[in-house]
Every structure is written in structure tokens, then in C-alpha cells.
N, C-alpha and C positions, 0 to 999 in steps of 0.2 A: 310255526317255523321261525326259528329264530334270526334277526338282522345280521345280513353279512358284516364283518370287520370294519370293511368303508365302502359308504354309500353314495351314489352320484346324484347329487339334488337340482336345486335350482339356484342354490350358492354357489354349491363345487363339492369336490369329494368329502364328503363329513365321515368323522369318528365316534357313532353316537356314547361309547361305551368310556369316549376320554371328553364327549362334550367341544371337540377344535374341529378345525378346515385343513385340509393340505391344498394352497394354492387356489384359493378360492377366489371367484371373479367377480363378487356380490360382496360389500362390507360385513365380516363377522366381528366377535367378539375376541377369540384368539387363532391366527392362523399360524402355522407351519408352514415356509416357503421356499420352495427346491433351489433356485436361482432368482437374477435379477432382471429376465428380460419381464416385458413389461404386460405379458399376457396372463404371467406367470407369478407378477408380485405387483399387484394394484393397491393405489390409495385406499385408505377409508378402514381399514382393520383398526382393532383397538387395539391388539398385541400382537407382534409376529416376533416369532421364531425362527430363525435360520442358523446356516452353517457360520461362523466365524466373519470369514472370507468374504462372505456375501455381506453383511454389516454393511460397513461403507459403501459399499455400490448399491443396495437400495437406500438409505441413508441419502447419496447423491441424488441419485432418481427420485425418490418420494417426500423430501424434505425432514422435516421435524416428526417425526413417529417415533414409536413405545417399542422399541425392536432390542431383543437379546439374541447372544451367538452362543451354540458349543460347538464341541470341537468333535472333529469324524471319531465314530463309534462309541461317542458319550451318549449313555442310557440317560432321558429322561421317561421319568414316571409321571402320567396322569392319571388319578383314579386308577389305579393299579395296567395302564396299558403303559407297554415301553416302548418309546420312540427314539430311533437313531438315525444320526445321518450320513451318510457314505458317498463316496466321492463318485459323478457322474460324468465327468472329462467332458462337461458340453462348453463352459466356457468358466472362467475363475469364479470360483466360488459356490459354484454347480455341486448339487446332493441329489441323490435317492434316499427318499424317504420309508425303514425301516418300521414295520408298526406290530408287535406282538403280544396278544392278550389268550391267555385260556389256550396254548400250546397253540396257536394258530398262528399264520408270520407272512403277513402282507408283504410289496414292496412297488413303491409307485416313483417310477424312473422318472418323473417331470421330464424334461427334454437329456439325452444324452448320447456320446459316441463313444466308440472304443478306441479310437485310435492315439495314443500321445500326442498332443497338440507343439508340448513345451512351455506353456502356459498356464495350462487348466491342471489340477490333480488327477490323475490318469483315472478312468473309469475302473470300480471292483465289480463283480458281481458278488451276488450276494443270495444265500441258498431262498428260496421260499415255498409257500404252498399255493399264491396265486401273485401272478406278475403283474399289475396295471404299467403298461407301453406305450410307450408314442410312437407311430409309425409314421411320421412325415414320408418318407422316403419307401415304405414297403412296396414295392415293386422290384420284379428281380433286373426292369432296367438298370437299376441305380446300384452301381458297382464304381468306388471311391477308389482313385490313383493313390499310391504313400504322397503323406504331405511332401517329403522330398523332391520329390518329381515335379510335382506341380509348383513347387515354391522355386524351382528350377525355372519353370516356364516363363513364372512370372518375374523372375527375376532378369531373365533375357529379353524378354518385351520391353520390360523399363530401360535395359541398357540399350535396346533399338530407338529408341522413341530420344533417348538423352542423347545420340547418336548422330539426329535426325535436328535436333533444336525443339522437339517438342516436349512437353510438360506431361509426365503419366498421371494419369487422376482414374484411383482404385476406389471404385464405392463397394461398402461393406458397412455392415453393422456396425452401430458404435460402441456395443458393448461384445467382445467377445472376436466376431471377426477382425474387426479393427484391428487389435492386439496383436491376433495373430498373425498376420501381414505384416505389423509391423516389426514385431520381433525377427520374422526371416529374412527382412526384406536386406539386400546388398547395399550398407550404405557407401562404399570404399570412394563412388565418382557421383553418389547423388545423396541431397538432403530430402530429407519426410517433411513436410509442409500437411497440416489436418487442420478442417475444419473443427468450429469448435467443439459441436457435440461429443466428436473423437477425442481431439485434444484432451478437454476435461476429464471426460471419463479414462483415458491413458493415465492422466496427473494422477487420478482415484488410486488406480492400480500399480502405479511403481511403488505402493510401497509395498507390495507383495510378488513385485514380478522385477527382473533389469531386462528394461527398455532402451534399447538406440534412443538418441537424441531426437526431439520433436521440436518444432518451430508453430506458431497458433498461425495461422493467415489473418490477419486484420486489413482493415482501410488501408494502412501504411504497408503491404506489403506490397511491392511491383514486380511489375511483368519480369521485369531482368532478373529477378533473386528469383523467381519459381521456376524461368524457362531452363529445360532438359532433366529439372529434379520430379522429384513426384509428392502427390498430393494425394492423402485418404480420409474418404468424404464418403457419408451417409447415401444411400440410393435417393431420397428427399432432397438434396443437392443436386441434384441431375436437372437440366434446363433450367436452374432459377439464373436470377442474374447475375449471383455470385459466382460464376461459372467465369463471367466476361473477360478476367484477370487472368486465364489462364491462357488463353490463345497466342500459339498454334498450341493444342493440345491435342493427345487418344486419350480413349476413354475405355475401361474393364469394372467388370464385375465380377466377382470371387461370388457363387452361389453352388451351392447339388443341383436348383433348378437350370443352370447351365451344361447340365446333361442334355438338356433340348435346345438344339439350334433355337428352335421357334420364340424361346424365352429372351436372348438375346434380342432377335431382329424387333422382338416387339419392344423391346425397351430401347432400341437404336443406342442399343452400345457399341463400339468396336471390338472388343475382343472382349471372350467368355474363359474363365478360369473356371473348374467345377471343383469348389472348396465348401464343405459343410460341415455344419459344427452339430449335424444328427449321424446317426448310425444310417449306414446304407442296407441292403436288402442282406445279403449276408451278416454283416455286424450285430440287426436285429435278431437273424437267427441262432448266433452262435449267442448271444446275448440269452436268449431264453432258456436253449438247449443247458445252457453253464446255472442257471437258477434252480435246476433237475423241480419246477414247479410242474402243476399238473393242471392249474387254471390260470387262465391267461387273457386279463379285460385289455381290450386295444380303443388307444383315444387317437388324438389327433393327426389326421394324416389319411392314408387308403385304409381306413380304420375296418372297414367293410372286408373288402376285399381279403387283407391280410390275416384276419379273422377268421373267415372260410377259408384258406390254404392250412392256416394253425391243424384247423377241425379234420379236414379233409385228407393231409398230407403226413401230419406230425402228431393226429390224435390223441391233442388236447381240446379239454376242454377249454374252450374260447368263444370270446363274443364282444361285441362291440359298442362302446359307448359315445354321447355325443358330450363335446366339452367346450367352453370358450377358448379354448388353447388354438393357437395360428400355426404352430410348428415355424417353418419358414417360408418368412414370404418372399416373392421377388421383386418388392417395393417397400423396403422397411417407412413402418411408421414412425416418425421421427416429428419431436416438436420443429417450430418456426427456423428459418434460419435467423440465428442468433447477429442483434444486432455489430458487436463486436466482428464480427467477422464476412458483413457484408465487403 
């Protein structure tokens, strides 16, 4: 019986027929990399491959690495497999990875969403014979508002809080959420103030995105310049002392996991925005449905579960694999707070 297309090892998805990794969690020799969070694009490869886009942002993240870019729907040829890569709207610079040898045509979605962000290159689908998915989010709880709405919401909390004399401080990712908060956010009566991880990684990205004006917080920034503006700061920012500067302040977090009250009170946030930068339970399915594939491997996330509905409901072939992929957490992992910005 001959080796599937791509196999899931103990590195990560291997190509034995092209010899690379797609997004591998183990140091190889040459990887393929969908994006740049950081479950999904680790140190230690000798070569990575990515979208353009992405370049600089793991560049930033990973320092000094052997990294090339092309650009969506440029065929590279290895050993006669051809690999493309297609826009995955999960955060800038986000690909699906296209892989076709011997009329056969994979496609492994790394993290992605379907909705326009404003940010991110909008998500394509893309035809295949077997789908590799992330299903962070597969349950048909999770049903996502238009960004609109919600960047509504959030926009009126800040102006309540600026209102009130207090400081809004939004934790979100630094790569990817961050952004996109800060691209909607109302600056017309308040400034954006970010810690640095945000900060930096924003500097990364303007030169592929326009950004409202951003301010770094350092030592030298005081209470009077932050009070009734708002500040966007990593979930790892939450209770350290860098916090102290902000008082009187509320405090929000933009997650899908704030689909559950429960997620909030345990992180003793104030208020819960439900903003995700994965496909919700519908998106995953019109996602699949639009690939007209006929097998369908599910990673990270209700990988089980959603898998059995595939089988059971939509009579595909499906099944489930285990991955180092995190999907989304509700306490991003975030280096130290940086000393600049104590």
C-alpha cells in the first residue's frame, strides 16, 4: 500500500515524496510554514518556506533564520511535487498550504477563518481530494457575530470607560488580534497606548498594513497621558506589575473562547468580546463543503468529536489526528514583559 501524500509523524506533517515538513514542531531540515504564530513556526529548521507576508513577522519572532518567501499561487516544484500557497484570512501573512503530486491535491489549512478581517488577505478555498483542518472552534456552540458588530461593542465600552476617567486595556494576541483591534478601534477621543510585544510586532506590520497611530508605554509614560485612552496588551500582561500604571482602569479580552461566560470569570476579566481569528462551526463547514474533497483529516481543536459528525452527518471520509498545534488559547504564551515597558 502505498504512503499517503502527507504523513503525521513525530516532527509534524512530512512529504516523504518532496523530502520537507509543513509546520513542523521538531527541527527539520526544510520546512513549509502556513503563518507566524508561534506553535506553527518554531525555531531550529534549517530552511523555511513561507508566504511573502509572513517573512518579516517570523524574521521578527525567530531572529536570524535561512527563510524564503513566494507569493500566493506560485507553484514551487520539489522533486517533482508542487507546492502553493493560498491565502488563509487567519492573521497577515496566513497561507494554506497546497501540495499535488501524481493527480492527487492535498490541502492543510494551518490555522484559518473565512470572514474579512481588513487585515489579513481574505480566506480562498481551494478544490482538493483530502482537506487537513483545524477545528479549534468545531462545536456548533460557536457561532461568530460580523466583525462589525462586535467592533461596535467594543468600541462603545472604550468610550464608556473614557467616559468614566478610566483606562480600557484590551488583551489580545500580539500577532494577529492585536492588529485587528487596533485597525477598528475609534481613535476620534482616545489614543492606543500597547505594550511592547504589540507595539513591535504592529511596527513589523505597517509596512504591509495602515495603522492608526500607536504610542510604546515605557517607564516614562504616566498615569495622566493613559488615563480614559486605551491600552492593547498580551493576555501574559494581565496581573503583572506592569498593570500598576494604569489605575483606575477595565479590563477585556477579544477571544471565541469568550463564548463561555465561564472563560471570562476565570480569568477575572471585566468584560468578554467573542473575536476570533479561527473559523467558527459553520465557517468550518461551508469551508469543507466549498473544497467538494471527499477526505477530511481534523487536527487541532474538537478534533474527535468533529470528525465523527464529518463521518456520521456529511459522509465523509474523516478522521482525526493528534498535533502540537494549540489552536487558540485563553492565555496566550507570550515572552517576559519586556524591560522597556515595565
Amino acid at each position: 500500500m502505498s504512503k499517503p501524500l502527507l504523513q503525521f509523524t513525530d516532527n509534524g506533517i512530512y512529504c516523504d515524496a518532496a523530502g520537507v515538513y509543513l509546520d513542523p514542531w521538531k527541527p527539520v531540515d526544510k520546512a513549509l510554514i502556513t503563518h507566524g504564530h508561534a506553535d506553527h513556526s518554531r525555531w531550529g529548521h534549517k530552511k523555511y518556506i513561507t508566504h511573502h507576508d509572513n517573512v518579516p513577522i517570523i524574521s521578527h519572532r525567530l531572529g536570524d533564520i535561512n527563510v524564503s518567501g513566494v507569493a500566493h499561487g506560485e507553484s514551487l516544484l520539489i522533486n517533482n511535487v508542487k507546492f502553493s500557497f493560498h491565502p488563509a484570512g487567519h492573521i497577515p501573512g496566513s497561507c494554506q498550504i497546497r501540495v499535488e503530486h501524481k493527480d492527487e491535491v492535498w490541502v492543510f489549512t494551518g490555522d484559518y477563518k473565512t470572514e474579512d478581517d481588513g487585515i489579513s488577505t481574505p480566506y480562498v478555498p481551494i478544490k482538493c481530494d483530502t482537506f487537513i483542518t483545524e477545528c479549534t472552534f468545531g462545536l456548533p456552540a460557536f457561532k461568530w457575530r460580523p466583525q462589525s458588530e462586535v467592533m461596535h461593542d467594543v468600541n462603545e465600552w472604550c468610550a464608556q470607560n473614557h467616559a468614566e476617567g478610566k483606562t480600557s486595556i484590551l488583551f489580545a494576541y500580539s500577532l494577529g488580534k492585536a492588529q485587528r483591534l487596533i485597525k477598528h478601534l475609534d481613535t476620534s477621543q482616545m489614543k492606543i497606548y500597547c505594550h511592547g510585544a504589540v507595539y513591535k510586532m504592529t511596527e513589523v506590520l505597517r509596512e504591509l498594513i495602515d495603522f492608526p497611530e500607536t504610542t510604546l508605554v515605557t517607564r516614562e509614560t504616566t498615569k495622566e497621558e493613559l488615563k480614559g485612552n486605551i491600552v492593547v496588551a498580551p493576555p501574559s500582561a494581565h496581573g503583572s506589575a506592569w498593570m500598576r500604571k494604569f489605575v483606575p482602569y477595565a479590563t477585556a479580552s477579544a477571544s471565541g473562547w469568550m463564548t463561555f461566560r465561564g472563560a471570562r470569570r476565570r480569568r477575572a476579566i471585566d468584560k468578554g468580546f467573542v473575536l476570533s481569528d479561527h473559523c467558527d462551526w459553520d465557517g468550518l463547514l461551508e469551508s469543507i463543503d466549498a473544497t467538494a474533497c471527499e477526505n477530511v483529516i481534523t487536527t487541532h481543536g474538537y478534533q474527535d468529536i468533529f470528525a465523527r459528525y464529518l463521518r456520521e452527518e456529511k459522509g465523509l471520509n474523516a478522521i482525526s489526528e493528534r498535533t502540537q498545534y494549540e489552536g487558540e488559547t485563553v492565555n496566550e504564551s507570550e515572552p517576559e514583559i519586556e524591560a522597556e515597558t515595565e
